[in-house]
KEKE-3310 file (N, C-alpha, C; in steps of 0.2 Angstrom, whole numbers, plus 5000, padded with zeros to 4 digits):
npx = (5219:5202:5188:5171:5158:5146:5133:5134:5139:5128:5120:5126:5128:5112:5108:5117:5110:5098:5101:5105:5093:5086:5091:5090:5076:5077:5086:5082:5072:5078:5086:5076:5072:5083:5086:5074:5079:5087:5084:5075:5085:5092:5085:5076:5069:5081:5087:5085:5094:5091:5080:5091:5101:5090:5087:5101:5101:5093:5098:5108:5103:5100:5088:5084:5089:5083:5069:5072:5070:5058:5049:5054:5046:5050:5050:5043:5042:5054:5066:5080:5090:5089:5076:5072:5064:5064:5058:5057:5072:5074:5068:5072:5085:5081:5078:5067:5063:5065:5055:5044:5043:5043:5031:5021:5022:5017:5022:5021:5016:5017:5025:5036:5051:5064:5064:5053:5050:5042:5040:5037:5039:5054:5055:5046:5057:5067:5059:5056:5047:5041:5043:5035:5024:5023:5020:5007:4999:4997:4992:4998:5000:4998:4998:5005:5014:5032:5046:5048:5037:5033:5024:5025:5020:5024:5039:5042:5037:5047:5060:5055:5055:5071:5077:5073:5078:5091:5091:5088:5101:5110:5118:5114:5113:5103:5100:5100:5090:5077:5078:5075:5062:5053:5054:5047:5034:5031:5031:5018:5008:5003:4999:4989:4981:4973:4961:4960:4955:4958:4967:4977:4978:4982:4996:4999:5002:5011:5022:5027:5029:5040:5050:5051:5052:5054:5069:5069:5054:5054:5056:5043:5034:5039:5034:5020:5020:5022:5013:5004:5005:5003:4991:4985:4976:4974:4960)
npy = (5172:5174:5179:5188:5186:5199:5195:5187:5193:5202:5191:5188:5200:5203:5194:5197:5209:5204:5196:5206:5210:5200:5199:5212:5215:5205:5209:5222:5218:5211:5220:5232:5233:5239:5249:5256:5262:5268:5279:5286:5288:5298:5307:5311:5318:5332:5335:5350:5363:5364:5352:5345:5348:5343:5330:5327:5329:5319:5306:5308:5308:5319:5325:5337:5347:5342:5345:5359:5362:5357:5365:5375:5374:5365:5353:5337:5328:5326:5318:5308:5305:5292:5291:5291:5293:5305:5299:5287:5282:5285:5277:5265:5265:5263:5275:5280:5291:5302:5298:5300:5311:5316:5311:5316:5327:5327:5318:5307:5290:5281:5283:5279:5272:5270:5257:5252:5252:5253:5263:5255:5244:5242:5244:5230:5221:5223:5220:5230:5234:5248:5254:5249:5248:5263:5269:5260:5266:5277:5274:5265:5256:5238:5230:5234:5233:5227:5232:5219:5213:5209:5211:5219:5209:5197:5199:5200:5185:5178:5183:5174:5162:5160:5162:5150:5140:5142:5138:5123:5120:5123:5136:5145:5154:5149:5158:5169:5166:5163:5178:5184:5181:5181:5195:5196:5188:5201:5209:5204:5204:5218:5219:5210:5212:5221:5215:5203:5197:5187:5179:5189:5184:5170:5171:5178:5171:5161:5167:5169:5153:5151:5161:5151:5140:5121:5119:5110:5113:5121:5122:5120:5129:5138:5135:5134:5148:5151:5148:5155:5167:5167:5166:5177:5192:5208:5219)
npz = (5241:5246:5239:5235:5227:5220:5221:5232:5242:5243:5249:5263:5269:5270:5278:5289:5293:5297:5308:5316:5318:5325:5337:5343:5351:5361:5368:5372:5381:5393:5397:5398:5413:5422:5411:5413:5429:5427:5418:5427:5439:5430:5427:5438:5451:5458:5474:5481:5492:5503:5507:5505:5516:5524:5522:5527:5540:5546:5540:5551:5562:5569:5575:5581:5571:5561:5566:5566:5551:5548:5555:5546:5536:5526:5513:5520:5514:5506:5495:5490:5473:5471:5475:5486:5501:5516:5526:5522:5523:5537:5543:5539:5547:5557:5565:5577:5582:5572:5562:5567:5570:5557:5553:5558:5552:5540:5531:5517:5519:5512:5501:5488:5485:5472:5469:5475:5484:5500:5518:5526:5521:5522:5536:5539:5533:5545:5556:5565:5576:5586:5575:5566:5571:5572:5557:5554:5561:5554:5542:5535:5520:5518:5508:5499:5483:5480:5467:5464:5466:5478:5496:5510:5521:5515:5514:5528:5529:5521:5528:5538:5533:5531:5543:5548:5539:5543:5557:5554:5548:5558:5558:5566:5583:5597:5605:5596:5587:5596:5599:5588:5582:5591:5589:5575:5579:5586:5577:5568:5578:5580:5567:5566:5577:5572:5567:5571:5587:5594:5586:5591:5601:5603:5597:5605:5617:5609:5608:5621:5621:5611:5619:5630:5628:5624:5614:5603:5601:5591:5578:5574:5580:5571:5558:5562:5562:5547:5542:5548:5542:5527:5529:5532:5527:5527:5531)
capx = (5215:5196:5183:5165:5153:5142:5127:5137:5140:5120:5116:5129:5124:5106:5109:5119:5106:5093:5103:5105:5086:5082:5095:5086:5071:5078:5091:5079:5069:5081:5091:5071:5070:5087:5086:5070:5081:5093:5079:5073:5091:5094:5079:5073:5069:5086:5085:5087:5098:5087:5081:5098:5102:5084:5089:5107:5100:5089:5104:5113:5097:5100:5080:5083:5089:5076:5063:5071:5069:5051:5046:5054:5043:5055:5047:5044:5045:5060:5068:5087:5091:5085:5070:5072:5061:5066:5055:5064:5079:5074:5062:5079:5090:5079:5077:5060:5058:5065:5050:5037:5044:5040:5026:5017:5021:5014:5025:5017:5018:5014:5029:5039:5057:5065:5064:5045:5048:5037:5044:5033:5044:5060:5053:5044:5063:5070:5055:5056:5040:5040:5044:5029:5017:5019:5017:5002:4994:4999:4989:5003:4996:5002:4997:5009:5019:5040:5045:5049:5030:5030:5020:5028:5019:5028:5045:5040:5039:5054:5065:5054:5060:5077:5079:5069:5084:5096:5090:5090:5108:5113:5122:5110:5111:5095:5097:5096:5084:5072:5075:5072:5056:5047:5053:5042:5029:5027:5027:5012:5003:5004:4995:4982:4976:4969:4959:4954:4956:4956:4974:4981:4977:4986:5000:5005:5002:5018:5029:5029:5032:5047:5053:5055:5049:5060:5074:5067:5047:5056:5054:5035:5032:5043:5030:5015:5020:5023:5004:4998:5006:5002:4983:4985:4973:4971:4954)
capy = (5176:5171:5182:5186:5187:5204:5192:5182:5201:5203:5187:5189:5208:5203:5189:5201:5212:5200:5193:5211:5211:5196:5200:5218:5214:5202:5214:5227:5215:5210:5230:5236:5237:5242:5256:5261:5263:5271:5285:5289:5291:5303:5312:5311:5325:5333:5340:5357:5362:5364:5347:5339:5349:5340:5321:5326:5329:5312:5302:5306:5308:5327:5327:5346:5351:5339:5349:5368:5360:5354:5371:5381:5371:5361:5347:5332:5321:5327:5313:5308:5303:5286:5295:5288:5300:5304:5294:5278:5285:5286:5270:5261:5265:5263:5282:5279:5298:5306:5295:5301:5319:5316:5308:5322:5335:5326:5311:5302:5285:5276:5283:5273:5271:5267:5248:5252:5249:5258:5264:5247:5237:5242:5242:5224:5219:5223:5219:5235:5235:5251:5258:5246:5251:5273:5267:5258:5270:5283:5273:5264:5250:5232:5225:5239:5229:5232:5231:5211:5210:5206:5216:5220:5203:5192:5200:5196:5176:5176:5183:5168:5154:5161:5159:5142:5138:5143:5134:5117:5119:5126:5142:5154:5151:5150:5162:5175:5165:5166:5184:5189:5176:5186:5200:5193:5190:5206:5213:5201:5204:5224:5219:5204:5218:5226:5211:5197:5198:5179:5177:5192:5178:5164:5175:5182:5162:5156:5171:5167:5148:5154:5163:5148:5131:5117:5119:5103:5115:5130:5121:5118:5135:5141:5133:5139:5157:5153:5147:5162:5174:5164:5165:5184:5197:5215:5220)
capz = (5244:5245:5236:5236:5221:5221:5225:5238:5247:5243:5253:5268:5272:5273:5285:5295:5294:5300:5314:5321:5321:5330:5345:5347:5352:5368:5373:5374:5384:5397:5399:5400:5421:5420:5408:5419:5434:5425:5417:5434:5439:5428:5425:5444:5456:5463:5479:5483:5497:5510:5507:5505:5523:5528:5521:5529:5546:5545:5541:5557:5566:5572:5577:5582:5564:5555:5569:5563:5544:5544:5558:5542:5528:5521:5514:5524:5508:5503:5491:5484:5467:5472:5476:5493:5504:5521:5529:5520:5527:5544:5544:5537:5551:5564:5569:5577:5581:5566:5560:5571:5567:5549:5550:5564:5547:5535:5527:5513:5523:5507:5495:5485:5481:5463:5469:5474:5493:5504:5521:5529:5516:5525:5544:5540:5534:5549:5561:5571:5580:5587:5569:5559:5573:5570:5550:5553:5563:5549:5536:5528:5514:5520:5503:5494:5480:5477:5460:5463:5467:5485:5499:5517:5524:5512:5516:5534:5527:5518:5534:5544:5529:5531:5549:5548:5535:5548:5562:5553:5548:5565:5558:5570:5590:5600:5608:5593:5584:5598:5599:5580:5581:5596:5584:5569:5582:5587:5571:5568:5584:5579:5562:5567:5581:5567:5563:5577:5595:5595:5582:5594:5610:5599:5594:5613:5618:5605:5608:5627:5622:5609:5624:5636:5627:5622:5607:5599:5598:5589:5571:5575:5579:5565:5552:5563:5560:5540:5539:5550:5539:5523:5527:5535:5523:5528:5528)
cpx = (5208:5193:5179:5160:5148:5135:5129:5137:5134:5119:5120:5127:5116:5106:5111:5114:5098:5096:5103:5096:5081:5085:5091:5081:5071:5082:5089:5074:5072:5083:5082:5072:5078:5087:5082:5073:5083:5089:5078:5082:5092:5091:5075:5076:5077:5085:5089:5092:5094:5084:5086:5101:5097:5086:5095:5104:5095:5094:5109:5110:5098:5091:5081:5084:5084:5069:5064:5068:5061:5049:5049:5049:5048:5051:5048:5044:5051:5064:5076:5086:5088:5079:5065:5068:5065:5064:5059:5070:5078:5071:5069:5085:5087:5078:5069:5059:5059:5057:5043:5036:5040:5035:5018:5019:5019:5016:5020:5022:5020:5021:5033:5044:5057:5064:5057:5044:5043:5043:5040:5037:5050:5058:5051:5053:5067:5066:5054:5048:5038:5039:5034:5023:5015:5017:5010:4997:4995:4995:4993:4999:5000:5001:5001:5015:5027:5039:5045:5039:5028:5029:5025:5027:5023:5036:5045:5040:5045:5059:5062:5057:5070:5081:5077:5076:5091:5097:5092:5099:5113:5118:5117:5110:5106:5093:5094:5090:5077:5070:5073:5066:5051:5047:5047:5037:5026:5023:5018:5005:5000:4998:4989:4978:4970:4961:4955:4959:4959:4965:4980:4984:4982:4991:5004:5007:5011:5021:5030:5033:5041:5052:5057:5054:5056:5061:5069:5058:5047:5053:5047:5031:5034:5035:5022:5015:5019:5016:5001:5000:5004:4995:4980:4981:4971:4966:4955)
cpy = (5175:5178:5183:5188:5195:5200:5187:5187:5201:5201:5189:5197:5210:5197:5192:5205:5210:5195:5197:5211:5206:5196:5208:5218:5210:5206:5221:5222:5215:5216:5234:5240:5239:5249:5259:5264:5268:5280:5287:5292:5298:5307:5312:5317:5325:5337:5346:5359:5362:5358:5342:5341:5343:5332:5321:5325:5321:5306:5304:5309:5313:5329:5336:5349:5350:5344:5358:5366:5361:5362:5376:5377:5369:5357:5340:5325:5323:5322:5313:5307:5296:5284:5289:5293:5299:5300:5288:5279:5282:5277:5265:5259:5266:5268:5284:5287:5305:5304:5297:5310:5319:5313:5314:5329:5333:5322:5309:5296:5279:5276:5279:5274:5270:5260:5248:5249:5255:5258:5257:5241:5236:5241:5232:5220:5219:5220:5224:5237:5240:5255:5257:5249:5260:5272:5263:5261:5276:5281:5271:5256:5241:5229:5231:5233:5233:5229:5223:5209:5205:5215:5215:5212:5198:5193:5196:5188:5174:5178:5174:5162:5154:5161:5150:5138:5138:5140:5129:5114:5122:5131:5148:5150:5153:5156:5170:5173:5167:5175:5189:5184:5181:5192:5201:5192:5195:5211:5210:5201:5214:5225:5215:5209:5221:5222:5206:5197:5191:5177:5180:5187:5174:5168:5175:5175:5160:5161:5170:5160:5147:5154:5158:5140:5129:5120:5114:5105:5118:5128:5122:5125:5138:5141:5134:5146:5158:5153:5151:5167:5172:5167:5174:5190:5205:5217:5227)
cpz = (5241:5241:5236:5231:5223:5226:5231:5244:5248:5249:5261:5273:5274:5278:5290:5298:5300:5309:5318:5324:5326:5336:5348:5352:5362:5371:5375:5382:5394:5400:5402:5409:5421:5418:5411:5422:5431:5423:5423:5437:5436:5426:5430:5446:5458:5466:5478:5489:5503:5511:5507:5513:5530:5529:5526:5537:5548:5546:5546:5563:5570:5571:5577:5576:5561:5559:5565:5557:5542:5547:5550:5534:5523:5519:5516:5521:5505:5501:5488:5478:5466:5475:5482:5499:5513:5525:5529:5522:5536:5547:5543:5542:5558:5569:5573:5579:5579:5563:5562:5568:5561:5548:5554:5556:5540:5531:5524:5514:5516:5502:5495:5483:5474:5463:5470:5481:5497:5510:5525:5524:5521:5532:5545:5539:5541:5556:5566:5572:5582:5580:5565:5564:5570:5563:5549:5556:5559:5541:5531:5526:5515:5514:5496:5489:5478:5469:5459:5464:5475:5491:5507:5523:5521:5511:5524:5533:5524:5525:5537:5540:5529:5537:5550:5544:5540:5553:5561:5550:5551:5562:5560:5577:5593:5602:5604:5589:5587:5600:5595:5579:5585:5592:5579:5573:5585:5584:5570:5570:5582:5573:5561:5573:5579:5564:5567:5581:5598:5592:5586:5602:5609:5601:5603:5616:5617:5607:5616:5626:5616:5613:5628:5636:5624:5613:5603:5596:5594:5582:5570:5574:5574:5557:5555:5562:5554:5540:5543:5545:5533:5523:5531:5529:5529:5527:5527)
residu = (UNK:UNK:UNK:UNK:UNK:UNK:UNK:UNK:UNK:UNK:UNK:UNK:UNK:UNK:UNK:UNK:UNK:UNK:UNK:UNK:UNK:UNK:UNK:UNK:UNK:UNK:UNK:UNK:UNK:UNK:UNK:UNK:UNK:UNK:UNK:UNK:UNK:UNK:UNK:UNK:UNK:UNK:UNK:UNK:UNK:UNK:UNK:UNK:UNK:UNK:UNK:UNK:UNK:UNK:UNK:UNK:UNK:UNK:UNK:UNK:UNK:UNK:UNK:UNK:UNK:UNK:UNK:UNK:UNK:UNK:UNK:UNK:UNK:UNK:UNK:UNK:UNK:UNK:UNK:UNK:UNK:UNK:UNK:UNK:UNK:UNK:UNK:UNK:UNK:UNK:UNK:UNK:UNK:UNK:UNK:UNK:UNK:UNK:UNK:UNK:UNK:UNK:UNK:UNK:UNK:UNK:UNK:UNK:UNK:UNK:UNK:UNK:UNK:UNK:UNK:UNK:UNK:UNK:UNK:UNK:UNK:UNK:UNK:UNK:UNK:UNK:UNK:UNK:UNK:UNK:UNK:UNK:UNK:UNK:UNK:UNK:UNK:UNK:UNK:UNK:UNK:UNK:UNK:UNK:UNK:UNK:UNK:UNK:UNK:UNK:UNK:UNK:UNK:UNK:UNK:UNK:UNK:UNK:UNK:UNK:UNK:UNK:UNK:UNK:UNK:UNK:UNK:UNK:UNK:UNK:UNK:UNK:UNK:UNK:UNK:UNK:UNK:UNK:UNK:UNK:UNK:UNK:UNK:UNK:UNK:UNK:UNK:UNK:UNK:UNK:UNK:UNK:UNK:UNK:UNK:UNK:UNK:UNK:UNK:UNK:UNK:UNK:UNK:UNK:UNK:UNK:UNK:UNK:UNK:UNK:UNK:UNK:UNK:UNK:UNK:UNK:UNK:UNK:UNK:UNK:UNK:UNK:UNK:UNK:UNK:UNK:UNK:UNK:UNK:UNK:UNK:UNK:UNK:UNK:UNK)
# end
């Protein structure tokens, strides 16, 4: 049976010691946005009932309840645990007139989930046009960052490299690609309005020729759209 000299325990116990110390530091590193989330979680706002009735009516888009809700002063930012406000609720499932409700009572257009999405985060994901226009007549921020550091326009480019990716290894057929394409076009036409008359001209131009131009143009346009959005600033 082996043994270990008093200064042999010395040495081993401080090397343990030190090993512990140089692991801490990265493990706090890595768990940091985590442990955020987790903080928020558990020490974020929790709704009240009349709010949780509010969110519930949102979620199954009972307009007429969410209408007694806001007429009794509920609040029209009323938030989950993942301090998802109703709006992001509504904007997310495509309820365009829960969304108009809550934005006619005062919705803050701009608020931010635990990920750091705005409701223009979620609508640009989906490309829902009719949703991104009431948000942008409401004064929502196009240049809002989520937690990963991208703004509504550069999700809008990543959906376009992602169908672009689908195209050339034929797992999307034409006919939805051109109809989530004119989608992304419209969104773009919505937000270049705001900006030149000239890009809006272009823009209406491609989405007609999307609509009825040859298969073998679609790529071309594909990477015309990436470099319109690329060089797109919100004044």
């Amino acid at each position: 049976m082996s043994s270990y000299s008093d200064s042999e325990l010395k040495k081993i116990e401080i090397k343990n010691k030190l090993k512990k110390s140089l692991h801490v530091p990265l493990k706090a590193k890595r768990s940091g946005t985590l442990r955020t989330i987790k903080t928020i979680l558990k020490e974020g706002h929790i709704p009240d009932l009349h709010q949780r009735r509010l969110l519930t009516a949102v979620c199954t888009n009972n307009t007429d309840l969410l209408q007694e809700m806001l007429a009794a002063n509920v609040s029209p930012n009323s938030k989950d645990r993942q301090q998802r406000s109703a709006l992001h609720i509504a904007v997310s499932r495509g309820y365009a007139d829960a969304v108009c409700l809550l934005l006619q009572h005062g919705a803050d257009v701009n608020s931010q989930d635990i990920l750091g999405n705005t409701p223009l985060h979620l609508a640009a994901c989906t490309s829902n046009l009719q949703i991104i226009t009431h948000l942008l007549n409401a004064g929502a921020n196009i240049n809002s960052l989520d937690m990963h550091g991208r703004n509504p326009r550069q999700l809008a480019e990543s959906k376009l490299h992602i169908l672009r990716h689908s195209w050339k290894s034929r797992t999307i057929e034409m006919t939805n690609l051109r109809e989530q394409l004119q989608q992304i076009v419209n969104m773009m036409i919505s937000l270049w309005r705001r900006k030149s008359t000239e890009n809006v001209n272009d823009l209406e131009i491609m989405k007609l020729s999307i609509g009825s131009g040859e298969e073998d143009d679609v790529d071309t346009q594909m990477a015309r759209l990436l470099d319109e959005l690329r060089d797109f600033t919100l004044k």
